[in-house]
Backbone atoms as SQL, in Angstrom:
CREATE TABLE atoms (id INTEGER PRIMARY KEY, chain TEXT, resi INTEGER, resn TEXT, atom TEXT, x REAL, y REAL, z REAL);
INSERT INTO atoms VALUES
  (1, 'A', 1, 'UNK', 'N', 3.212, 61.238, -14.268),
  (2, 'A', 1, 'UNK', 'CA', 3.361, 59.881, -13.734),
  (3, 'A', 1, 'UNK', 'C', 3.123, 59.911, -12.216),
  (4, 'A', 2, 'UNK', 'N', 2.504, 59.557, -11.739),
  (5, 'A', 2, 'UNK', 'CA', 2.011, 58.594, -10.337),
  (6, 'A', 2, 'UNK', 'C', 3.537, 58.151, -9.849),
  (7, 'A', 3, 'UNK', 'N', 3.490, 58.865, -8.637),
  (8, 'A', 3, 'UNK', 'CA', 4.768, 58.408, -7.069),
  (9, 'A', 3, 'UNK', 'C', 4.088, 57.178, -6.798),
  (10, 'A', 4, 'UNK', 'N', 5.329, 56.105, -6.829),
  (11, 'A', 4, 'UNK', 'CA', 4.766, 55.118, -5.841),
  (12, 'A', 4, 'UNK', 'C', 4.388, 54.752, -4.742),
  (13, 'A', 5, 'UNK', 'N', 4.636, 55.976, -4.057),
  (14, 'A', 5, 'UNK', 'CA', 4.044, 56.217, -2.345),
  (15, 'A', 5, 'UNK', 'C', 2.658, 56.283, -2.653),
  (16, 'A', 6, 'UNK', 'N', 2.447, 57.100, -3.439),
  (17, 'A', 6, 'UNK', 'CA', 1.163, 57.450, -3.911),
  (18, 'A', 6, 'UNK', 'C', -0.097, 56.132, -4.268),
  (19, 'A', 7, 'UNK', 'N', 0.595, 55.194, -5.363),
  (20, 'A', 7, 'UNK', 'CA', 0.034, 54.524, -5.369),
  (21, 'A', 7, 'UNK', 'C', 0.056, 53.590, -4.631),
  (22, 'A', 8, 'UNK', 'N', 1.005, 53.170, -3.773),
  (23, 'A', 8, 'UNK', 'CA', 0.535, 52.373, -2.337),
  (24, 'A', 8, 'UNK', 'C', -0.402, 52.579, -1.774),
  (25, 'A', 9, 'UNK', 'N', -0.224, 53.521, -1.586),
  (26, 'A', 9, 'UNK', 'CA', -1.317, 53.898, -0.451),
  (27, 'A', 9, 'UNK', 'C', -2.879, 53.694, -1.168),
  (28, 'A', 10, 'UNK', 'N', -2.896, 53.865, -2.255),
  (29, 'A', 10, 'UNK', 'CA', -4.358, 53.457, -3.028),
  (30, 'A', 10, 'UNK', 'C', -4.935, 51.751, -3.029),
  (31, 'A', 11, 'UNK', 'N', -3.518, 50.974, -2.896),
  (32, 'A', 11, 'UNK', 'CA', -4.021, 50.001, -2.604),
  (33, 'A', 11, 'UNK', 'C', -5.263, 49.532, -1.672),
  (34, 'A', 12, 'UNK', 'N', -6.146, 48.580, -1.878),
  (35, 'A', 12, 'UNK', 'CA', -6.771, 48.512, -0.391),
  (36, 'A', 12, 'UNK', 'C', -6.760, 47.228, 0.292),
  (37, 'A', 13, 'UNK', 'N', -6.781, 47.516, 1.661),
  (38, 'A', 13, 'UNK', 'CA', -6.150, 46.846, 2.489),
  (39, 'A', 13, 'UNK', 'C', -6.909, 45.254, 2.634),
  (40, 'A', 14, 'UNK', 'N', -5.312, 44.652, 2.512),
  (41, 'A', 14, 'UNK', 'CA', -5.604, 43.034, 2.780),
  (42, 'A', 14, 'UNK', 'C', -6.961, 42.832, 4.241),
  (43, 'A', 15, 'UNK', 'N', -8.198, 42.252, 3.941),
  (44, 'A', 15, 'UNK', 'CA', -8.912, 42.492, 5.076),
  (45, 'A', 15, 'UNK', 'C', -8.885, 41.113, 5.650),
  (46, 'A', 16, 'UNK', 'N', -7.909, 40.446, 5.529),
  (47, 'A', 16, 'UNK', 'CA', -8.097, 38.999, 6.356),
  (48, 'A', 16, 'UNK', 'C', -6.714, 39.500, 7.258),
  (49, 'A', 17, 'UNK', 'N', -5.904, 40.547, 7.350),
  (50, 'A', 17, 'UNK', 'CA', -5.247, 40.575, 8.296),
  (51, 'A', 17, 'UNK', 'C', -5.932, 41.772, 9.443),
  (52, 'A', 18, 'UNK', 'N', -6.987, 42.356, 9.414),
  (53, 'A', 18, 'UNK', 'CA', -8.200, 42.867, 10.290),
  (54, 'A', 18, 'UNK', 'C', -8.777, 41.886, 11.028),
  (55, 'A', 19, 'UNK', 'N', -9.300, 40.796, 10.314),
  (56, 'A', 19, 'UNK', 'CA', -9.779, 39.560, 10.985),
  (57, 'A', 19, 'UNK', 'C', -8.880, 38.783, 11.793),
  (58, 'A', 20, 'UNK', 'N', -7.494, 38.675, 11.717),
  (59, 'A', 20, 'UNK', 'CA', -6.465, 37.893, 12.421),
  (60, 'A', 20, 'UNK', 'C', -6.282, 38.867, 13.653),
  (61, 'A', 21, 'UNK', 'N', -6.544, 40.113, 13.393),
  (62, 'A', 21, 'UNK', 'CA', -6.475, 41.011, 14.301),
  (63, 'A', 21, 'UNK', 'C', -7.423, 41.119, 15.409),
  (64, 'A', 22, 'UNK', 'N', -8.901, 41.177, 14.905),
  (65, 'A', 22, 'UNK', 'CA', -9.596, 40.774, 15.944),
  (66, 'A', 22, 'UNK', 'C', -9.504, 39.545, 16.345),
  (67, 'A', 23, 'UNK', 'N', -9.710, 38.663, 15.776),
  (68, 'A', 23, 'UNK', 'CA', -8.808, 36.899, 16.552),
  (69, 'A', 23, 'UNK', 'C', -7.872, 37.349, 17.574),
  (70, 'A', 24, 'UNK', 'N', -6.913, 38.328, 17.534),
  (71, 'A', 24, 'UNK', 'CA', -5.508, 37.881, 18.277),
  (72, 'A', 24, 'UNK', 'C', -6.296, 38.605, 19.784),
  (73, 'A', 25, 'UNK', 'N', -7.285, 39.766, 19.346),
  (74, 'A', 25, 'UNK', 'CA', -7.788, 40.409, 20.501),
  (75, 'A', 25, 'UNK', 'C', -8.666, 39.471, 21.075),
  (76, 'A', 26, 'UNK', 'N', -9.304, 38.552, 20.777),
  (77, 'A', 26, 'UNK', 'CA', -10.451, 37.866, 21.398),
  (78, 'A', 26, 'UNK', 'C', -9.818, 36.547, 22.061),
  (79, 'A', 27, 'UNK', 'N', -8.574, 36.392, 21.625),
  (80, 'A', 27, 'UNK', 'CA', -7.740, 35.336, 22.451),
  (81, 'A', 27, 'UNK', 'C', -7.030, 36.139, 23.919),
  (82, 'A', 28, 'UNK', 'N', -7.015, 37.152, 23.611),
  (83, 'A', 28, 'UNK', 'CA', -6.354, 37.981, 24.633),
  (84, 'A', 28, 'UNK', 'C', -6.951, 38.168, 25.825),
  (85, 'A', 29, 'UNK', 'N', -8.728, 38.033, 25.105),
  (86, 'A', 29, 'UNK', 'CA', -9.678, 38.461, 26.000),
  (87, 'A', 29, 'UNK', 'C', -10.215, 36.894, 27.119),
  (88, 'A', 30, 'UNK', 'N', -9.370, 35.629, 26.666),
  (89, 'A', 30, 'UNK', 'CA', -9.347, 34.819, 26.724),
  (90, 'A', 30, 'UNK', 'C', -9.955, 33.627, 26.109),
  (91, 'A', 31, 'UNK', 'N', -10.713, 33.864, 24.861),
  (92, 'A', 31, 'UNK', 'CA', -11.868, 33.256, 24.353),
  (93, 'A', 31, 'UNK', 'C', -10.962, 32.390, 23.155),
  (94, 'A', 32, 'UNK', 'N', -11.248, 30.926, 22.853),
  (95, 'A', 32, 'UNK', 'CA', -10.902, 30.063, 22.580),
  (96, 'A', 32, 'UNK', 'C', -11.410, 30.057, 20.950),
  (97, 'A', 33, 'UNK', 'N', -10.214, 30.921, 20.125),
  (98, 'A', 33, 'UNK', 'CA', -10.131, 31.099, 18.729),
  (99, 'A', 33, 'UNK', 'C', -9.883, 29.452, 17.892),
  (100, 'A', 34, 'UNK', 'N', -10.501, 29.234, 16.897),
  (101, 'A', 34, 'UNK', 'CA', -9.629, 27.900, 15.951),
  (102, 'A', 34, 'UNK', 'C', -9.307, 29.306, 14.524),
  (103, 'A', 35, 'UNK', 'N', -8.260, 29.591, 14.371),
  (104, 'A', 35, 'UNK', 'CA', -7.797, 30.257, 13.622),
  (105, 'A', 35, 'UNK', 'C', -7.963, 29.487, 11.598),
  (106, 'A', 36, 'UNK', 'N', -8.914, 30.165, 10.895),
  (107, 'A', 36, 'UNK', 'CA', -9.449, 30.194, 9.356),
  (108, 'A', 36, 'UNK', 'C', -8.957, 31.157, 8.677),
  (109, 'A', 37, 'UNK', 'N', -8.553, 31.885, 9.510),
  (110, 'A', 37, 'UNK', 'CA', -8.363, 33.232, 8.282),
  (111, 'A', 37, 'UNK', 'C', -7.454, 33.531, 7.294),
  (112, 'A', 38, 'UNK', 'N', -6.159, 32.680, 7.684),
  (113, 'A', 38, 'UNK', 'CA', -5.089, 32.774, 6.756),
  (114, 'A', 38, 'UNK', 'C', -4.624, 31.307, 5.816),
  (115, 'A', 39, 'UNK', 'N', -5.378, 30.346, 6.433),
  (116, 'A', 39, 'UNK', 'CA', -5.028, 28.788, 6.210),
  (117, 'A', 39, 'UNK', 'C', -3.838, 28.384, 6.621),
  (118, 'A', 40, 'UNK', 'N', -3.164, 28.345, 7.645),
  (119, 'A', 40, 'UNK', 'CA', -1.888, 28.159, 7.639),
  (120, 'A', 40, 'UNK', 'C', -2.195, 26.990, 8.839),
  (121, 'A', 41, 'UNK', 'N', -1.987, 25.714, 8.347),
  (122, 'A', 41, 'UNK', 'CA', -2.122, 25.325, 10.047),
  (123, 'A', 41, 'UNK', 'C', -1.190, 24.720, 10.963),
  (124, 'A', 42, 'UNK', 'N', -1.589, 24.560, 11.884),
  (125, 'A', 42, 'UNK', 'CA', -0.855, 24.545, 13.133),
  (126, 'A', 42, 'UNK', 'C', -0.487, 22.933, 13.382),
  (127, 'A', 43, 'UNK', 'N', -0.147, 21.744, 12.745),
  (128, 'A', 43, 'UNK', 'CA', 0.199, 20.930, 12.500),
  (129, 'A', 43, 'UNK', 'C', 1.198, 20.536, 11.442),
  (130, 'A', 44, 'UNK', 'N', 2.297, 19.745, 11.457),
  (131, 'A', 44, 'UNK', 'CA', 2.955, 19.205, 10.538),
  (132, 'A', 44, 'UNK', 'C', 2.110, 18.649, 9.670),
  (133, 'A', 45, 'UNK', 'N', 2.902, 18.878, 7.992),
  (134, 'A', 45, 'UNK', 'CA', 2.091, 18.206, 7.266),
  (135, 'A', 45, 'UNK', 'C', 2.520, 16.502, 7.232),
  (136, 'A', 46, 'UNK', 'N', 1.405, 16.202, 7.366),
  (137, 'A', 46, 'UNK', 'CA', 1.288, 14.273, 7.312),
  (138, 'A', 46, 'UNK', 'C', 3.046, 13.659, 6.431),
  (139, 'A', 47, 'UNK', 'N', 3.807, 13.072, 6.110),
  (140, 'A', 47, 'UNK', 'CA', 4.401, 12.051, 5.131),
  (141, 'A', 47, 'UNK', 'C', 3.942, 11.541, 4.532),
  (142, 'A', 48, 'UNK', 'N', 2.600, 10.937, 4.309),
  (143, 'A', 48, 'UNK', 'CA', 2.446, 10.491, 3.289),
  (144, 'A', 48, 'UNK', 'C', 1.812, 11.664, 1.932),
  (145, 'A', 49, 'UNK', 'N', 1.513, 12.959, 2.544),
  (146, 'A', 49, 'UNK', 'CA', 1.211, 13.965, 1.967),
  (147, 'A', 49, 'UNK', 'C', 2.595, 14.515, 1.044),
  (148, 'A', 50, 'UNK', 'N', 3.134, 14.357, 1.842),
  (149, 'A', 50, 'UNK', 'CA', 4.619, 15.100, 1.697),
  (150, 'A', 50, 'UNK', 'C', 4.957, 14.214, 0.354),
  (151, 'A', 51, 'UNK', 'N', 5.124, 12.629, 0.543),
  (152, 'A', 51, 'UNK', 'CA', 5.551, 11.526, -0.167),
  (153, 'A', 51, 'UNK', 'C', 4.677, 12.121, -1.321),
  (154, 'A', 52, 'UNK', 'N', 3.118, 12.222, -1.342),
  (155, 'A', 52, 'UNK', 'CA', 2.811, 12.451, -2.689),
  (156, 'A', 52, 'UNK', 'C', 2.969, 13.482, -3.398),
  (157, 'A', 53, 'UNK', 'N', 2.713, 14.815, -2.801),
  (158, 'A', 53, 'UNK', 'CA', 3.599, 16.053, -3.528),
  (159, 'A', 53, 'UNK', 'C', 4.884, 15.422, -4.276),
  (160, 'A', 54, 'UNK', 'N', 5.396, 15.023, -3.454),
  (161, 'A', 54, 'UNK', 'CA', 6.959, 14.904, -4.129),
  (162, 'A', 54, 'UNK', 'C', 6.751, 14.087, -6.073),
  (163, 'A', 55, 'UNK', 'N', 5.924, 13.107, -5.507),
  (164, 'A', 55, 'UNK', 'CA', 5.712, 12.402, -7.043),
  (165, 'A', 55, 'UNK', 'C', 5.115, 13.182, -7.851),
  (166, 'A', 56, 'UNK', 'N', 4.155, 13.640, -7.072),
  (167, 'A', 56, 'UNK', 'CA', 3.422, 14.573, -8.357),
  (168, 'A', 56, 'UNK', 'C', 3.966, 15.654, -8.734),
  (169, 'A', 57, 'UNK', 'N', 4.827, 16.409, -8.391),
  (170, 'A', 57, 'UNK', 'CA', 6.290, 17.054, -8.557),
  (171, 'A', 57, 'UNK', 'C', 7.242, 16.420, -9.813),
  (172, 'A', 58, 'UNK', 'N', 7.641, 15.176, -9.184),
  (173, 'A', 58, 'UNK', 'CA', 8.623, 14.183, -10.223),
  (174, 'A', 58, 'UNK', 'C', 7.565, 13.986, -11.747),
  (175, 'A', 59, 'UNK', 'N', 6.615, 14.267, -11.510),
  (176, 'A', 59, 'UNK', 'CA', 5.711, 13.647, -12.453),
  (177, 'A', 59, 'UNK', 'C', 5.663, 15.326, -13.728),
  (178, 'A', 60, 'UNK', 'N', 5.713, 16.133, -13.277),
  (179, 'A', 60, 'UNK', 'CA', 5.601, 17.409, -13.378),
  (180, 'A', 60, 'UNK', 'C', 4.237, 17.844, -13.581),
  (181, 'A', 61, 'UNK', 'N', 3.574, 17.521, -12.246),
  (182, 'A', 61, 'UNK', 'CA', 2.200, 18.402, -11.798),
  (183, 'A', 61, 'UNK', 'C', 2.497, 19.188, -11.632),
  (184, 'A', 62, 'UNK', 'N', 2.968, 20.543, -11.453),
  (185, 'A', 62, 'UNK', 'CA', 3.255, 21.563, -10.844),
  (186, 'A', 62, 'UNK', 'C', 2.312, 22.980, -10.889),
  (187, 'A', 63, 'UNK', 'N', 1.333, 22.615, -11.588),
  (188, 'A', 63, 'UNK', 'CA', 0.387, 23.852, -12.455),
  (189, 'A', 63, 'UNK', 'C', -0.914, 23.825, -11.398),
  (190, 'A', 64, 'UNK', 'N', -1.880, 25.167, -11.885),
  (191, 'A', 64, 'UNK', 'CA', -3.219, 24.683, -10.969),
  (192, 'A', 64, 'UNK', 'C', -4.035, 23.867, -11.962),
  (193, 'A', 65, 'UNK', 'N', -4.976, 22.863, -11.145),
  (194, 'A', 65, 'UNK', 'CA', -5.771, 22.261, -11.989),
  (195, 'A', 65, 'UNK', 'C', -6.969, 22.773, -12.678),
  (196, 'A', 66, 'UNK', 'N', -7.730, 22.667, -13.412),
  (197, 'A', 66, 'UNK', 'CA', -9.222, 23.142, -13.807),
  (198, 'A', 66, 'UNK', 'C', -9.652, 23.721, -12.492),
  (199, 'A', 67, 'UNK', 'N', -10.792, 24.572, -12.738),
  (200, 'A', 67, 'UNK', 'CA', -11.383, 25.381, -11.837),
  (201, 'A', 67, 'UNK', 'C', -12.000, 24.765, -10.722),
  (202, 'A', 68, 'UNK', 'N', -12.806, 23.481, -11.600),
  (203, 'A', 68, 'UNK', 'CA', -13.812, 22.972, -11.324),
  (204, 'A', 68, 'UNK', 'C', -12.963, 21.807, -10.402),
  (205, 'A', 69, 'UNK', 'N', -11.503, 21.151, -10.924),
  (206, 'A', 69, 'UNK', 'CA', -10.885, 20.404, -10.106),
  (207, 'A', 69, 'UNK', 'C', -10.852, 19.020, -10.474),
  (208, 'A', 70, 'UNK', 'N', -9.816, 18.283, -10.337),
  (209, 'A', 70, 'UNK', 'CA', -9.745, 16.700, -11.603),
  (210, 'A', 70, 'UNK', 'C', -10.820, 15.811, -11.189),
  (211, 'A', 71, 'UNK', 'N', -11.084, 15.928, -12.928),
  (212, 'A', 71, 'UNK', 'CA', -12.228, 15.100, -13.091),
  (213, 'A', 71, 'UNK', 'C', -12.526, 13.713, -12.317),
  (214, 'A', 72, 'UNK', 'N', -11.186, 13.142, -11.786),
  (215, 'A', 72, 'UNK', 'CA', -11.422, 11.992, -11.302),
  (216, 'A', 72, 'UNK', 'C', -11.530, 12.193, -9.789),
  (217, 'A', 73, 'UNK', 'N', -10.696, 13.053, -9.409),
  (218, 'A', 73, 'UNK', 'CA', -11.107, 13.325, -8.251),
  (219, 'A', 73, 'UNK', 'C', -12.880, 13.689, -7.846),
  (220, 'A', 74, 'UNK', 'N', -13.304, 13.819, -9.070),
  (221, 'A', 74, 'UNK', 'CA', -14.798, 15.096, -8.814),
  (222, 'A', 74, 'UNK', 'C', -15.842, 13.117, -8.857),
  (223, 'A', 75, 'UNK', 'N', -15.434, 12.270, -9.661),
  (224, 'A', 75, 'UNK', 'CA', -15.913, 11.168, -9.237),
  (225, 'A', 75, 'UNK', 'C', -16.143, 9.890, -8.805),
  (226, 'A', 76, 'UNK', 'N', -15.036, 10.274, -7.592),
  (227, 'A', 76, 'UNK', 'CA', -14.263, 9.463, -6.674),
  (228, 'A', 76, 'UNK', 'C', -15.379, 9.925, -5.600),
  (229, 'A', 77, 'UNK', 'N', -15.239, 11.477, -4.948),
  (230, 'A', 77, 'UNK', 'CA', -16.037, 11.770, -4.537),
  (231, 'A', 77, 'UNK', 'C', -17.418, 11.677, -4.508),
  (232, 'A', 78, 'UNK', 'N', -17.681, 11.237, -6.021),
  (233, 'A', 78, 'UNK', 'CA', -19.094, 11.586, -6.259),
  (234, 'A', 78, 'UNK', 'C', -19.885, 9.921, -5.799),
  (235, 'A', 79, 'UNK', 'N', -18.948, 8.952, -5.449),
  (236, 'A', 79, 'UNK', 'CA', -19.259, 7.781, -5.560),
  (237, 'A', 79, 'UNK', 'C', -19.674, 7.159, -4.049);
């Protein structure tokens, strides 16, 4: 049986925290980053965002949708 040190270390490495890494160096260097790499952003989320999670929550959306993404949404957009 395989040590789990062992197999840690086989893991391979998350490479979007390399990229946040050079980001943090190129801000350092003074150069004016808009940070993509992790999605996390740097704004509160909206209320009325918030308000609709919550329903679609109460509603029990809670799952991911199709791959492709709801159909009505796909032709709402499409319109």
């Amino acid at each position: 049986m395989m040590d789990a040190t062992k197999r840690a270390n086989e893991i391979p490495p998350f490479i979007v925290m390399d990229v946040l890494e050079r980001a943090h160096e190129l801000e350092r260097e003074g150069r004016d980053i808009i940070h993509l790499e992790i999605g996390e952003p740097d704004f509160p989320t909206p209320g009325c965002i918030c308000d609709a999670a919550r329903e679609a929550i109460g509603r029990g959306e809670t799952h991911y949708t199709h791959s492709l993404g709801l159909i009505e949404l796909r032709e709402a957009i499409c319109k």
